[in-house]
C-alpha positions in Angstrom: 167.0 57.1 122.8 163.4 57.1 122.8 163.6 59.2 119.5 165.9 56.7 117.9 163.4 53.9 118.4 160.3 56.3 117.1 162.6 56.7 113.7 163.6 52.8 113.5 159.8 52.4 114.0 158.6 54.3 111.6 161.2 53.2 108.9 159.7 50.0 109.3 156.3 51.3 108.9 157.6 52.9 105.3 159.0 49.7 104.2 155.9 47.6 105.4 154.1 50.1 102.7 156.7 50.1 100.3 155.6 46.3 100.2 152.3 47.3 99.6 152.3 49.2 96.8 155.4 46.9 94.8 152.6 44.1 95.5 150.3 46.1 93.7 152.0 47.4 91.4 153.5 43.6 90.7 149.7 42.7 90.0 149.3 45.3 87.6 152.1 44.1 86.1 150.7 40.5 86.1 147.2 42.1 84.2 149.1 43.9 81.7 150.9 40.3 80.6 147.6 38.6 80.5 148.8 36.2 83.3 145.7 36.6 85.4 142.5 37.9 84.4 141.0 41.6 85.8 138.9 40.1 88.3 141.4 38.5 90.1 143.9 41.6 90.1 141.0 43.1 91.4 140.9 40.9 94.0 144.4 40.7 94.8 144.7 44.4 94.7 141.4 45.3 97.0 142.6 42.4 99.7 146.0 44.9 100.3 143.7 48.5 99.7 142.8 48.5 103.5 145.9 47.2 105.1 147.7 50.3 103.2 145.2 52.7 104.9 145.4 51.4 108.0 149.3 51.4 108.3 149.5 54.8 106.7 147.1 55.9 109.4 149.1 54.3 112.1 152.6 56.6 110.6 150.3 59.3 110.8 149.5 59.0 114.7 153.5 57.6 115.5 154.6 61.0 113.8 151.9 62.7 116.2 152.0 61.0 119.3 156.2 61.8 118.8 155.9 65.2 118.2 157.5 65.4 114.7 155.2 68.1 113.4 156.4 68.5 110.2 156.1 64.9 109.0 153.1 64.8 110.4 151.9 67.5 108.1 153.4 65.7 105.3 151.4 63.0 105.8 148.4 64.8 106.3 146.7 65.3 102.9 147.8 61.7 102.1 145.7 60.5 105.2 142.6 62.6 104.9 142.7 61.3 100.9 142.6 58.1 102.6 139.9 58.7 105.0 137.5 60.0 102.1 138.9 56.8 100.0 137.3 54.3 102.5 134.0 54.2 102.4 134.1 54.0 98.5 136.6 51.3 98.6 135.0 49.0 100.8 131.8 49.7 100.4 130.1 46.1 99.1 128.6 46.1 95.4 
């Protein structure tokens, strides 16, 4: 049962990022219309960047801590791009 819950879990997980990146993508979309200017795309886009990480990380760990092995190798590389993403995305100008 406790598996079952781990999956539900984690399905939520992929649609709380799914959000994420139709947001962002929406914004882009929003730029290439001339509806709002670069700099607050920018904005809009950086507010969600760390959020994403985060909850990718947290998938990571839940496929860990649940012993799914294999989708925790699949989202490996996706993580550790992540992790060497950070400090150049939130790093202040």
């Amino acid at each position: 049962m406790g598996d079952l819950f781990a999956w539900i879990f984690s399905f939520f997980i992929l649609i709380a990022l799914l959000v994420l990146v139709v947001y962002q993508l929406m914004c882009l979309a929003d730029l290439e219309f001339d509806y709002i200017n670069p700099y607050d795309s920018a904005s809009r886009i950086n507010k969600v960047v760390l959020p994403e990480f985060i909850t990718q990380g947290v998938l990571c760990l839940l496929y860990l801590l649940t012993g799914h092995w294999f989708m925790s190798l699949l989202c490996g590389p996706y993580l550790y791009y992540n992790v060497r993403l950070v400090p150049t995305k939130t790093a202040p100008d």
